[in-house]
C-alpha positions, 0 to 999 in steps of 0.5 A: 440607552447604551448604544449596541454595534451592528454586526458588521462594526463587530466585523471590522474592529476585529479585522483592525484588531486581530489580536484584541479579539476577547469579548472583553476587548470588544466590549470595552472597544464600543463600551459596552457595560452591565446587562448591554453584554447579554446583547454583545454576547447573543451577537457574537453567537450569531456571528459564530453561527453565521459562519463570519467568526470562530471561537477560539478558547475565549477569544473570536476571529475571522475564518478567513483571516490567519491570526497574527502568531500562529502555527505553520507547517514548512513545504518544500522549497520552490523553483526558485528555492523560497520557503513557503508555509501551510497553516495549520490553523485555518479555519475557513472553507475558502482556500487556504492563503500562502504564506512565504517564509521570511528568514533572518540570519540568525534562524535555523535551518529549516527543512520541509514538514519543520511546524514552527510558530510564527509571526504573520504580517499581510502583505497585498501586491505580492503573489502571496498574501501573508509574511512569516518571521519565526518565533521558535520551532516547535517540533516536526512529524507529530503523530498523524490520525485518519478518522472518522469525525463526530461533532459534539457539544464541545468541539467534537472526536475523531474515530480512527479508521484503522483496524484494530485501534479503538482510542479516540481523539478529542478535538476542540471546537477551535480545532475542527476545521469546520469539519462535519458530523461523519466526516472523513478527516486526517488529523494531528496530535495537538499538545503533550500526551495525556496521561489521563482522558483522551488524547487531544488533535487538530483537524488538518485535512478534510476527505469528504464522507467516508463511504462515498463511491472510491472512497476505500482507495483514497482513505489508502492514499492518505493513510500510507502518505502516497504522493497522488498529485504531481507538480506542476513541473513534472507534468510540464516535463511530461506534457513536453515529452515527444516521440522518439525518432529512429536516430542511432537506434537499432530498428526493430519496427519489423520484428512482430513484437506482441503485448500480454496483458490482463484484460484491465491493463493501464500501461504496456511496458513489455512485447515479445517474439520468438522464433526457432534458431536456424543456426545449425548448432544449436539444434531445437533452440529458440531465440526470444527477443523482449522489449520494454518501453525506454522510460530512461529516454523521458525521466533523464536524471536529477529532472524533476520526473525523475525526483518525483519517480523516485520518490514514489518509487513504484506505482501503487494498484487498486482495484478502482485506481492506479497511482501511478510513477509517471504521469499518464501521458508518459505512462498510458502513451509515449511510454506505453508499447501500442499496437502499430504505434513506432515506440523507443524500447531497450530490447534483449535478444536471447538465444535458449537451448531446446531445453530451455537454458540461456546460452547468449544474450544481446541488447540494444537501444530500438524503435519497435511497433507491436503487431498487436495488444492481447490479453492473456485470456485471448492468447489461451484461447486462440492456442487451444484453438479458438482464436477470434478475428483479431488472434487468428493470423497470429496463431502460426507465425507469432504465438506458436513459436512463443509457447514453443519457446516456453515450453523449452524453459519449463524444462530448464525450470524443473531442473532450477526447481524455483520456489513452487508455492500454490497461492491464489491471488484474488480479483475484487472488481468494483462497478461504475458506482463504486461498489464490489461487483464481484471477488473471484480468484485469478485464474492461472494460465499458460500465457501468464506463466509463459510472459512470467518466465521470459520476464524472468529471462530478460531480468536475469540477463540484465543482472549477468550483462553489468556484472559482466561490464563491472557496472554498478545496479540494484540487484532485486534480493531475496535471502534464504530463510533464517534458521528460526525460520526454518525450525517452525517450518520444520515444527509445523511439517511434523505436526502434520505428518511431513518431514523437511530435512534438517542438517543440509544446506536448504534448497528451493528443492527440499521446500518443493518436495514438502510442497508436493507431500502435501499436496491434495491432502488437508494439509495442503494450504497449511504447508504453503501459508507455513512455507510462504510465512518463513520466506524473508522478504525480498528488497532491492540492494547494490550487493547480489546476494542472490534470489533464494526463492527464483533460484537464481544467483543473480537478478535484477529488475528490468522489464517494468520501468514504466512502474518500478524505479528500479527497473529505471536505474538498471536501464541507465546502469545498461545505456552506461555500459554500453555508452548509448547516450548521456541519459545513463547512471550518472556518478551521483546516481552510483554514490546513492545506490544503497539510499536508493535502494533502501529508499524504493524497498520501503515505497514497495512495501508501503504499496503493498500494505495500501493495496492490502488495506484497500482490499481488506475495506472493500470485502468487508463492504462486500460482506457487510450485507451477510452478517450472519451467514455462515462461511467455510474457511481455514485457520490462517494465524494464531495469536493470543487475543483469537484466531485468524481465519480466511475464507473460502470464498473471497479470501478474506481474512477475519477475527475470532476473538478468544473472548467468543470461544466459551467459559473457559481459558484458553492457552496460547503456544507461540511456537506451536502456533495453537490456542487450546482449550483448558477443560474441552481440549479443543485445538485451534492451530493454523490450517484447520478446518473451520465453519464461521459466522460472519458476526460484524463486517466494518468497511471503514476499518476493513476488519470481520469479526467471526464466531466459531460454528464448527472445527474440522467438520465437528460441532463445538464441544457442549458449552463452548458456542456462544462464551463470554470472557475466557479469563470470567470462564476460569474464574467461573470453574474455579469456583465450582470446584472450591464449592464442589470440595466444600461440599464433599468436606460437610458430607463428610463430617455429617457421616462421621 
């Protein structure tokens, strides 16, 4: 009788045989014949059950062994300057092997996120496990999908998870990663595209399950590539960080500097102080002193803080995490200003006129210690005359003269008239377990607008301070709306009754007077979604060109570096200027200003859309346990598949798809922004009044699904609830007049 393996013979002839690992090549190795195969091949399916193989087209291989030539991914150099190499075939749930990179000199130059297919040989003694000697480059950044994986029979599909995008994935059993049923999972597009069928993927990270507590905020993370961890030798530099000593500083530690923040607050990195100007000059005057944390102390350039700061540019905000620039024990410690605690600023003392107007400004280099850390609710209230324990003794000495001082520069903005628009934001909080706990909308108060106007302040005296000293920034930039632009602002104001002036040179004024026409009336909300819909978007750049919407001819960004690399690059343009020390704006640093620039633009505008797209995810899990109940809301956009509304309530955004709108066609106008009904009549444009039923609610993809109950106060016309296709609606009506003239053709001729 033919003898059969055992399991582990099976084993180890495939671990000395790494590249003969067919069951033809395994059957001939123990000479295996005839019906003994059927005994090889249930072994071999045991295995593979088992978890000790993976079958891969025709052939097996151990999990946690890489293949002999396979596909690697190249990662950034190492300290001290090695390639090494992630593989993109590894199949085992133990941690992946490393893989060092071995170049001969007639290779190519090779670059992190290069996919190469390569050879690999096993190495022991060595700090890593495997060598790589490249074959041929096969391409970088292929097509990245983040989705939800459903196991099949033959490997299995990956669902992606962004919101409007229905295309599937097909993975191959070989390609899974072991990833399981309902799974969160990035994957990449494996191979050519498909002209037919669905699109083929490999499995490359698995994320766990999708709808676990926090998840929203991680799936944002990965979607939008938001670096979350940091190096080892950024958390080094961090960890190595000390206090600052007084030294040559300015010493500021008496002045009694206070913070205001949200309630919520995950870093402090501005203070403030006012006091009436005694000089007798400037009669009614103020002196406001702001301090912000001196991040340019700790992240020195071409460190590896400082590399890692840049490249992700800003901190990212959710509404259960930060991602923050610097690590915490810069960000929530050495750098962050805590009440009594000696803390390095870069502080500007600026004196304002009793009308508001700054008339000089100095800064320095200091040492402060904030008198106490308040959060904007707390300040209103002890103002208004309910001042707890803690604000109580600062109410006469330290937050009267600062809303003195604000009440000075509200004056001066009048007469600046910056952009006006009435927007809410909105405020999702999540409990312990992960859960939207409530959505509400901010509320806005003095204290708010006070710190915001001496933020303002303090920016614009950091711009006016380097174009003085002739030293190279960023400047923060907003242009004025495009011509186009403006003429469908000035298309929607007239379609509602309201006029915005053509043939003058636009103001922040002119779009102000618009915003208060409208105000109180049923426009109100439109005016202001237009309005804010034709502003370009602001970006940081080398070259002033202004600050359309603040009015202002020249504005940088000072008051945030523990979060905004920007605000770090123009306290180094002012530790330049002023000759404070060596951890300035270095000569490379001022040759790469407009790459930096552009560079921090796009890592702020990949934030907002995270952070969006977060919020999005997390009121659709709110709303999914009120699928079916009705919401009052407003058209909030149109375009030609349906209509966009937002609710009242929560400020979502949700989907009325043209499909749901009844049997009829309906034409979509692009400029006029409608979408009318071919024989109702009935007009859906931007800003109308809308009753809604929550019809589907998907947290994974973030997007609401709606159909119309009302128009502005109205039930829909006879017919149109409840459609079914407009284009099947058109056909439908076509054919019932062709009957109805063929009817009245036979009367005809009968009465003839």
């Amino acid at each position: 009788m033919m003898r059969i393996p055992t399991k582990d013979e099976i084993l180890a002839w495939i671990s000395d045989n790494p590249t003969k690992t067919n069951k033809r090549d395994i059957a001939r190795a123990f000479g295996i014949k005839g019906a003994a195969r059927i005994d090889l091949k249930r072994l071999l399916k045991e295995l593979e059950s088992e978890g000790h193989l993976q079958k891969r087209k025709h052939s097996y291989r151990d999990p946690d062994r890489l293949p002999p030539v396979s596909v690697l991914q190249i990662m950034a150099p190492s300290e001290d300057g090695d390639l090494y190499a992630r593989p993109l075939e590894w199949i085992s749930d133990s941690p992946e092997p490393k893989v060092l990179f071995v170049a001969r000199e007639s290779d190519p130059a090779l670059g992190e996120g290069d996919r190469i297919l390569a050879r690999l040989s096993e190495v022991s003694g060595e700090a890593h496990q495997y060598e790589a000697r490249l074959i041929r480059r096969i391409g970088t950044n292929p097509h990245r999908i983040l989705g939800v994986f459903r196991k099949g029979a033959e490997g299995g599909r990956v669902l992606p998870i962004e919101k409007g995008s229905d295309k599937e994935w097909r993975v191959t059993p070989g390609a899974s990663l072991s990833a399981k049923d309902g799974e969160l999972v990035e994957a990449e597009q494996a191979g050519p595209k498909n002209r037919m069928g669905l699109p083929s993927a490999r499995i490359i990270s698995r994320l766990g399950d999708p709808t676990a507590p926090k998840a929203v905020s991680l799936i944002a993370i990965h979607q939008h590539g938001i670096p979350d961890d940091f190096p080892d030798d950024v958390v080094a530099e961090s960890d190595n960080a000390k206090p600052v000593p007084l030294g040559k500083r300015e010493d500021l530690r008496d002045l009694p500097l206070i913070t205001i923040d949200p309630t919520d607050a995950r870093d402090r990195d501005d203070a403030c102080y006012a006091h009436a100007d005694d000089d007798p000059k400037n009669k009614g005057g103020h002196v406001v002193w702001v301090a912000i944390a001196d991040v340019a102390h700790y992240v020195t350039p071409g460190s590896a803080l400082d590399r890692e700061a840049r490249k992700r540019g800003n901190s990212t905000y959710f509404p259960d995490r930060v991602v923050p620039m610097l690590p915490d024990h810069l960000s929530g410690d050495l750098c962050s200003l805590h009440e009594g605690v000696p803390r390095a600023c870069m502080a500007v003392r600026m004196v304002l006129d009793s009308s508001g107007h700054k008339i000089s400004h100095r800064f320095t280099r200091g040492l402060m210690k904030s008198v106490a850390s308040l959060h904007y609710h707390e300040v209103q209230t002890a103002i208004d005359g309910d001042a707890n324990e803690k604000t109580e003794a600062l109410v006469e000495p330290v937050l009267k003269p600062l809303y003195a001082a604000y009440e000075a520069t509200k004056k001066a903005r009048a007469e600046r008239q910056p952009l006006d628009l009435d927007l809410p934001e909105r405020r999702v909080v999540i409990s312990d377990d992960g859960k939207v706990a409530s959505v509400n909308f901010y509320e806005r108060l003095d204290a708010h607008r006070l710190i915001e106007e001496f933020m303002v302040l303090a920016n614009v005296a950091a711009a006016e301070e380097l174009i003085k000293k002739r030293q190279p920034l960023i400047f923060r930039v907003h242009e004025e709306p495009s011509p186009e632009k403006l003429d469908s602002l000035r298309e929607v104001a007239q379609a509602s009754g309201l006029t915005l002036a053509k043939g003058q040179v636009l103001k922040t004024a002119h779009l102000n007077r618009l915003l208060k026409e409208a105000e109180g009336t049923d426009q109100d909300e439109l005016i202001n979604m237009a309005t804010l819909r034709s502003m370009t978007q602001a970006y940081y750049a080398p070259e002033n060109f202004g600050h359309f919407g603040l009015a202002l001819r020249a504005y940088a960004h000072f008051t945030s570096p523990i979060r905004r690399y920007a605000d770090l690059v123009v306290h180094r343009a002012i530790i330049r200027a002023h000759g404070w020390g060596d951890d300035g704006l270095t000569d490379a640093d001022v040759q790469n200003l407009a790459e930096t620039g552009t560079h921090i633009s796009e890592t702020e505008r990949r934030s907002m859309m995270a952070e969006r797209d977060t919020t999005d995810r997390y009121l659709a899990a709110y709303l999914s346990e009120r699928v079916g109940t009705e919401f009052p809301g407003r058209i909030s956009g149109i375009a030609r598949f349906g209509a966009f509304v937002r609710l009242d309530e929560t400020g979502a955004d949700g989907l009325i798809p043209v499909r749901t709108l009844g049997r009829e066609f309906f034409h979509f106008d692009a400029e006029e922004q409608t979408l009318t009904g071919e024989h109702s009549g009935l007009k859906l444009g931007i800003g109308t009044r809308v009753l809604v039923r929550l019809s589907e609610a998907a947290p994974v993809t973030g997007g609401l699904l709606l159909e119309l109950v009302e128009v502005a106060g109205k039930a829909l016309p006879r017919g149109q609830a409840g459609g079914r296709g407009s284009y099947k609606g058109r056909a439908t009506n076509r054919s019932q007049k062709k009957s109805a003239k063929i009817k009245k053709k036979v009367a005809r001729k009968r009465r003839g």
